[in-house]
N, C-alpha and C positions, 0 to 999 in steps of 0.2 A: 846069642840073644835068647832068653826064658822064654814061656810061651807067653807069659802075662803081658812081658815087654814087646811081642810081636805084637801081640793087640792092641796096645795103648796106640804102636806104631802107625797101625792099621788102619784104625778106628780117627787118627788125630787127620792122616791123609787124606780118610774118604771124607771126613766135613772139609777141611780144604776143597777138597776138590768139587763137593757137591755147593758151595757158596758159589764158587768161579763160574760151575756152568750153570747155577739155575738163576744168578745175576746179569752174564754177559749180555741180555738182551734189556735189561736196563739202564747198559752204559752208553751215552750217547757218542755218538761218530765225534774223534777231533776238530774234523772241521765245520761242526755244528756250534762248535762250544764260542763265547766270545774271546777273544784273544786282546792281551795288552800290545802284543805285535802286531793287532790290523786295526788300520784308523784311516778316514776320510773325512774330508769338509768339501764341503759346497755352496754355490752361489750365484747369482749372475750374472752373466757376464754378456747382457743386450746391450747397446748405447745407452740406453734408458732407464731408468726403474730398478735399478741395480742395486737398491735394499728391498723392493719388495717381490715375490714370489708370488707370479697372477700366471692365472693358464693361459697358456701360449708364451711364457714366458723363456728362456733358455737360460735351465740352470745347468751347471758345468759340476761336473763331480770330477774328486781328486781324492788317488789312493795316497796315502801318506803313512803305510804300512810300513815295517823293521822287516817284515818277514817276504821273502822271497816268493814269486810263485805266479803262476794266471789268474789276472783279476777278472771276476766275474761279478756282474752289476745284475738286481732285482728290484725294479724299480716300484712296486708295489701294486701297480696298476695294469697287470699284465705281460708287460713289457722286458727283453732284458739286453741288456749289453758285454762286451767285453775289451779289457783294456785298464792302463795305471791310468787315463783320463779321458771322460765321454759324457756328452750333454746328452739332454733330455728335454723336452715339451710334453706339459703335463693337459692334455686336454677338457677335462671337468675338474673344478674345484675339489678338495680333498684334504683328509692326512693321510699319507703316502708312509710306509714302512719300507725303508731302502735299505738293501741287504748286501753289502760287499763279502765276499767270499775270495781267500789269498786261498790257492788248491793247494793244501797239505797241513796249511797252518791255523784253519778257522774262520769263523767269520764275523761280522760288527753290521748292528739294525741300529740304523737313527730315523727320525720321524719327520719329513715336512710335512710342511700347511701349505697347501695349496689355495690362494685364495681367486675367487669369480673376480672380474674385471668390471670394474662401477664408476661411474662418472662422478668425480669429487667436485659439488658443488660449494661455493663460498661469495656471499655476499661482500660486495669489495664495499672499503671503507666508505662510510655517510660522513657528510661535512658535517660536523656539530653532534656525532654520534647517535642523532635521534631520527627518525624515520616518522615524520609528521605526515597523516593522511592528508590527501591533494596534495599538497606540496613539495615534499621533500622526492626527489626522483633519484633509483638507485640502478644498480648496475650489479652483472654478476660476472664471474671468474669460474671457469668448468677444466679440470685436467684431469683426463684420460689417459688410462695406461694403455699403451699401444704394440708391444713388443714385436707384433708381427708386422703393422703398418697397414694393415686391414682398414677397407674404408670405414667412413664413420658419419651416420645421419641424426641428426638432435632436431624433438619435435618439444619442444615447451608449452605448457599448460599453464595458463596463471588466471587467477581467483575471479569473479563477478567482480566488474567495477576497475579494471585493472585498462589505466590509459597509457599511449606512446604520448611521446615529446611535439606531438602535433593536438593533443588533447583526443586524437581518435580511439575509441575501446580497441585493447589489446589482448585478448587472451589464450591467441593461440600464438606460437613462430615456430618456422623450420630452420634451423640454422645453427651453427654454437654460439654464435653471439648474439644477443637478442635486442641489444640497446639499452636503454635507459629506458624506464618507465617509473608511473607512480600510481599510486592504492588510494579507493574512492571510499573504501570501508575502514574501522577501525578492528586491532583486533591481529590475532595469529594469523596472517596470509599464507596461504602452503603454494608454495610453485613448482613444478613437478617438470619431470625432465625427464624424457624416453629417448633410449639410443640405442640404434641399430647398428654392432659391428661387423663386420663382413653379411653375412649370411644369418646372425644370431643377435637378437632382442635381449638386451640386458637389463636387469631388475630393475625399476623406476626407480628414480633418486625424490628426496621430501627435498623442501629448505622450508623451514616456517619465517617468514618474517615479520616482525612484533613492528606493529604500524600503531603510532600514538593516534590520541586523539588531538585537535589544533589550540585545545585550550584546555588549564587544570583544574582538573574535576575530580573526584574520590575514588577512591577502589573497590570494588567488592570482592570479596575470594571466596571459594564455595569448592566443597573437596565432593567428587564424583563415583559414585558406587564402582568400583572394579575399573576406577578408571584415573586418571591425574588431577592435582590442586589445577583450578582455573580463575584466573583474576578476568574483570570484568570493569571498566570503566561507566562512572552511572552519570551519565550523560545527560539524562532527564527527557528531554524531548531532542531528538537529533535534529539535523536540516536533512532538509526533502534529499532521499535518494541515498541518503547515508545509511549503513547500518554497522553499528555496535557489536562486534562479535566479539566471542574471549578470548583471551590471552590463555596460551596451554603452556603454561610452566614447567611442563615436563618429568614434573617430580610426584612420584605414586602417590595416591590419596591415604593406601594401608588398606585396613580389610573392613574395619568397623570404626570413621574415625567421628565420632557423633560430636565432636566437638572442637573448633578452629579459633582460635585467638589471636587478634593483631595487636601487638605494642611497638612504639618506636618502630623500628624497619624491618620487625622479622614477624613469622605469622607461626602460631604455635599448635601443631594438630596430635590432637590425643587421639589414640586411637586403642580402643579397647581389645584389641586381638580377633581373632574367630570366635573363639569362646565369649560371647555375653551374656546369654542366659544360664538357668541354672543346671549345674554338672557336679555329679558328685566325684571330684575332683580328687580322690583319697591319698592318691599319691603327691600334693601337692605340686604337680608339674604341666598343671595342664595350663599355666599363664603361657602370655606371649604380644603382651600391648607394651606401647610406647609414648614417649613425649619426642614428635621431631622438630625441630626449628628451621625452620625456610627464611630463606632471605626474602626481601619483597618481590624479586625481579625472577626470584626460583631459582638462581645462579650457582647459592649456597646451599648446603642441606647438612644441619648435625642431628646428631641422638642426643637429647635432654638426660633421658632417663628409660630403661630397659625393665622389663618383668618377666624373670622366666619360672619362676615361682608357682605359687597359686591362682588359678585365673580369676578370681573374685579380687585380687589387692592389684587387678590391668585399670589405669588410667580411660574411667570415662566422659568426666562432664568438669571444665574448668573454668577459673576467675583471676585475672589481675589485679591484684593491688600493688601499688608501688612497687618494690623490686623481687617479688614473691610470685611468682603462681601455685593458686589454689587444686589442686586436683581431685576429684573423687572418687573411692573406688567404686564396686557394685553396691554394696550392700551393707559399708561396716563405719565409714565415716571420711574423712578429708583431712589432707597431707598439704603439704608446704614445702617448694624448692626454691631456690633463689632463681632468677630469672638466667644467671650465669654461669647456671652451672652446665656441664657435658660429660656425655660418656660416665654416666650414673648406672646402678643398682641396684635395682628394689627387691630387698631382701628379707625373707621370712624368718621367724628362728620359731614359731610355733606360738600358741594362741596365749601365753602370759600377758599381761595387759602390760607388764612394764617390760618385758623385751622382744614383744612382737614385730616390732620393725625396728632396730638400734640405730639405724641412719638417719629412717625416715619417720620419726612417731607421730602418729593421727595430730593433727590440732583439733579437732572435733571428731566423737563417735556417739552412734546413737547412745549408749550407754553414759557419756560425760554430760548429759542435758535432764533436766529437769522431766523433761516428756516422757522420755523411758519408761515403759509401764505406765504411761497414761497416756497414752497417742502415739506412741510409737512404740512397736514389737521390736523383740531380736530379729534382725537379717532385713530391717525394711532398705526395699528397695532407693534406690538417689536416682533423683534425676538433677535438672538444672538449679544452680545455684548463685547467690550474689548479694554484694549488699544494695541497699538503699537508705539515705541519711542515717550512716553509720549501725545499722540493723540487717543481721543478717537472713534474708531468704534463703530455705532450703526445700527446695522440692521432693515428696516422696509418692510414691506414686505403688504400694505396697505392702501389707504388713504394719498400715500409719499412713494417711492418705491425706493428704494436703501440703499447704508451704506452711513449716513451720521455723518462726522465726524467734531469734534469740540475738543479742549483746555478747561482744566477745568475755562481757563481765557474769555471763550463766554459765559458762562452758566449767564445770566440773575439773577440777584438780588429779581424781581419782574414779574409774566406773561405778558405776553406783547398778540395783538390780532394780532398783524402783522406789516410790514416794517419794521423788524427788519435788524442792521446789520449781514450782512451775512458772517460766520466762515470762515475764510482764508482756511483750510483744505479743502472747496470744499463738493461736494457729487460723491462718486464712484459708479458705479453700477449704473447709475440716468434712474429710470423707470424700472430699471430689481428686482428681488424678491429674492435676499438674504437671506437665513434663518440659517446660521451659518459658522463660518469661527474657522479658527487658526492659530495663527502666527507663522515661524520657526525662531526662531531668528540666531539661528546660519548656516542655509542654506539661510535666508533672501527672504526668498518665503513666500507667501499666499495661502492658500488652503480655498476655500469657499463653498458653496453650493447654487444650485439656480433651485428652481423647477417650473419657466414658463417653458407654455405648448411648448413642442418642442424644449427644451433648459435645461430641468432638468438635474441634475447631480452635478459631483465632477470636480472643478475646480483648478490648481495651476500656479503661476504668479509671480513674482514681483513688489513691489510697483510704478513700474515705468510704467509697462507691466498693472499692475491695471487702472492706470492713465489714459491709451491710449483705454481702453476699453471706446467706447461710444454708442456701439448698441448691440442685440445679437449676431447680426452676429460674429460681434469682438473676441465673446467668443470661439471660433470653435479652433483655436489653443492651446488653454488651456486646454481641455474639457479632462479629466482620461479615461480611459478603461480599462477592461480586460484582459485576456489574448488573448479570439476571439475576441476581437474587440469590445465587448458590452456595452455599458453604463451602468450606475445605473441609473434608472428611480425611482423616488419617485412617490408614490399616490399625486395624483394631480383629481382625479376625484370624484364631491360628490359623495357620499354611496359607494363609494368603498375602502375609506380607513376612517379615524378619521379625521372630520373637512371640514372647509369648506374655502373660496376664503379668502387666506392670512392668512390662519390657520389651512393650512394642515401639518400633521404629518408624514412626509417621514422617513426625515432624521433630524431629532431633535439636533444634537450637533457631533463635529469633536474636536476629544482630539491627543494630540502629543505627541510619546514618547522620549523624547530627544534624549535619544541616542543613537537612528540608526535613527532617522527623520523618522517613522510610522507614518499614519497617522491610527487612529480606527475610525468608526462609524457604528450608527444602521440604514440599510437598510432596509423599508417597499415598495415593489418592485412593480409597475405596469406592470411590464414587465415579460409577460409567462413564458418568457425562462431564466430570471434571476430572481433566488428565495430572499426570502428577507430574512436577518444575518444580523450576526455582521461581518463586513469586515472592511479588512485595505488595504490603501497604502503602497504599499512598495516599497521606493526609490530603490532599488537596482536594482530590474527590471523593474521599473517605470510602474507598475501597480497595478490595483484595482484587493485585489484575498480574495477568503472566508478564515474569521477563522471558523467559524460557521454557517451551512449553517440551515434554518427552523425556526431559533429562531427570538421573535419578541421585536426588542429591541428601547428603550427610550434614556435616558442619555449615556454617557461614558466618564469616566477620567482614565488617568493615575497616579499610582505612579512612579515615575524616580526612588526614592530609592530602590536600590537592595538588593533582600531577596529572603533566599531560601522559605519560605512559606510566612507570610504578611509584 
């Protein structure tokens, strides 16, 4: 061998050799590794309960390895075992990493869920599936998993008003079975259920149950700041001793949903996203609003239509017409879906007037109206919108400040920059700040809202009375109150309520109950002395009075059809 060839020799050995040892402390031990020859299942094997996995339960592990060896068990929680088969009691709720190890061949980590042990509440079947307050008397069904046999003490809790089958108030028991009773109130009852197992207090159990009212009457439904859709039976005057509470449907309100619509038997909630004021949004992706459909009863819940887009084209303020809802977005004009559709997407392809949304194209934008450049700027803000005797109202309240109204016969073919002609219907309100209105058709009055400063509030008129308004002052004989005399004041000042100039969130939408001419809305109140609720009009005494006083409320619709629960 050369000398050259000694070196190449040399040279090729010592890298060998220096990968092998400055590696071996990277190579992990075999029986670290997972192996297709070690495998185990588990499960339990109590009298009882023997699909589910609750602490104290006794689950059995089984090695079911190819590979020969000492089985060793790590059961995640400190604990460890040995053997091809060994149970365990898992004391605190968890997920538990269980580690069998075959000695020589490897080892195998699977995961349980350990879950806490909870008393399974269930309301046993109503005869007639209805639960009519005073009357109808129900019963409940409780099973508890017990795997140990541990004693067991059940203290029940049930709501104000809540009687036994002797007519005596009932609202405490100690026992698991409580009887039969029945609900003096209308409205979501929550019954509530503490149980002591051995030695250890187990998390309270809810059940709500939905207690009609004894006769049909309308619905109200009102979506709740940071909180669930809630229907509300409008009862009018109850009988002594009853009280009207709501029904908690259980399905999220969303984050901003300013606007709630009922048709036929589902309720439709826009909801604008987080983002509703203005952001300069550059990367087009800061959308994140929605259209949901709820069933009346909140049993159902789909997605209409989705925007993850631009946050300026989120769903905020809507209208039904026949088989169409109307939606609008911030600032740029109103969109059209069919009532049937689902699982939609509102998609942008960039600011071209003819393929800016290809799915969903504006049926109205400030730009297609006559107004453009004469009462209305680029970007005015939308508030509420609708028709009346086939004329549409369009609230803006920014950039173009009044309801300006138009015939589907004005609406522009193509954008136009300006000198348009100008819509016969006129502009109402011109210069004041409009933020939602409702029409009575059958008293032929207008109720609107309008939150400039020193002139907020709830307003009602006729169209002709509308007409003749041409300053604030005008507004002053209109203007709703109280019983003392008080206005409703909406937030109107930044950092004190949600939003900012032309996009404050007071009083978001005025729903009509037809038949007594109610008017409903949600109050957020700058006014000390007048808390913010849900209030209504009520024609009889021609004033503004609380149904709910504390609560902080969004949307509101009516259903006119009468039901004793939805």
């Amino acid at each position: 061998m050369n000398t050259i060839q000694k070196i190449k020799y040399l040279g090729v050995a010592f890298v060998v050799s220096l990968f092998s040892f400055s590696c071996i402390d990277e190579l992990p031990l075999v029986e670290n590794l997972p192996n297709p020859d070690v495998a185990f299942t588990y499960s339990v094997i109590d009298n009882t309960y023997q699909i589910d996995y609750y602490v104290g339960a006794t689950v059995q592990f089984v090695s079911k390895s190819a590979a020969q060896g000492t089985c060793s068990w790590d059961f995640g929680d400190g604990t460890t075992a040995a053997g091809t088969t060994v149970t365990h009691k898992y004391a605190v709720a968890g997920t538990y990493a269980v580690k069998l190890t075959v000695e020589g061949s490897g080892s195998l980590t699977q995961t349980i869920l350990i879950s806490d042990i909870r008393p399974i509440m269930k309301l046993n079947p109503i005869e007639g599936g209805l639960c009519e307050v005073l009357s109808t008397y129900v019963s409940f069904n409780v099973e508890l998993p017990n795997p140990e046999a541990l004693t067991e003490e059940y203290t029940w809790t049930f709501p104000a008003g809540t009687l036994n089958e002797s007519g005596a108030a009932k609202e405490s028991f100690i026992g698991k079975d409580p009887g039969r009773i029945k609900f003096s109130n209308v409205g979501s009852q929550t019954v509530r259920l503490k149980v002591k197992l051995g030695e250890r207090l187990l998390e309270e159990s809810n059940l709500n149950v939905q207690v009609a009212y004894n006769s049909a009457v309308p619905t109200l439904y009102f979506a709740v700041k940071t909180g669930n859709i809630m229907a509300l039976k409008l009862v009018g005057t109850a009988p002594a001793g009853m009280q009207i509470n709501p029904f908690d449907l259980g399905v999220k309100s969303g984050q901003h949903p300013l606007n709630i619509l009922f048709n036929d038997t589902s309720l439709y909630v826009l909801d604008c996203g987080k983002q509703f004021t203005y952001v300069n949004d550059v990367d087009e992706n800061l959308g994140d609003g929605r259209i949901t459909v709820v069933s009346k009863s909140g049993s159902k819940v789909e997605t209409m239509l989705t925007n993850t887009t631009q946050a300026f084209g989120d769903p905020f303020y809507g209208y039904i017409e026949g088989t169409k809802l109307f939606f609008a977005d911030r600032n740029t004009g109103i969109t059209t879906i069919n009532l049937n559709e689902r699982n939609r997407s509102l998609i942008f392809t960039g600011y071209s007037t003819t393929h800016y949304r290809p799915d969903f194209p504006y049926y109205v934008q400030n730009t297609t109206l006559g107004y453009y450049g004469q009462g209305i700027s680029f970007g005015a803000i939308n508030a509420g919108f609708g028709k009346i005797n086939g004329v549409w109202y369009w609230c803006k309240t920014f950039s173009g400040n009044g309801i300006f109204r138009f015939t589907d016969a004005d609406i522009l073919p193509a954008p136009i920059t300006g000198n348009g002609v100008l819509p016969a219907s006129g502009v109402a309100l011109d210069g004041m700040s409009p933020k939602s209105f409702v029409w009575d058709t059958k008293n032929q009055v207008l109720y609107f809202s309008i939150y400039d400063t020193g002139y907020e509030g709830i307003y009602r008129c006729t169209l002709a009375q509308l007409n003749n308004i041409k300053s604030r002052t005008d507004l002053a004989p209109f203007k709703l109150t109280l019983a003392n005399g008080k206005t409703v004041t909406p937030i109107t000042e930044v950092g004190k309520g949600e939003g900012s100039a032309g996009e404050f969130i007071g009083i978001c939408q005025l729903a009509l109950d037809e038949n007594d001419g109610s008017v409903y809305f949600g109050l957020r109140s700058a006014d000390a002395t007048v808390k913010s609720g849900l209030m209504r009009y009520n024609p009889a005494s021609g004033k503004i009075e609380y149904v709910i006083q504390g609560v902080e409320v969004y949307g509101v619709a009516v259903n006119k059809a009468k039901a004793k629960l939805f």
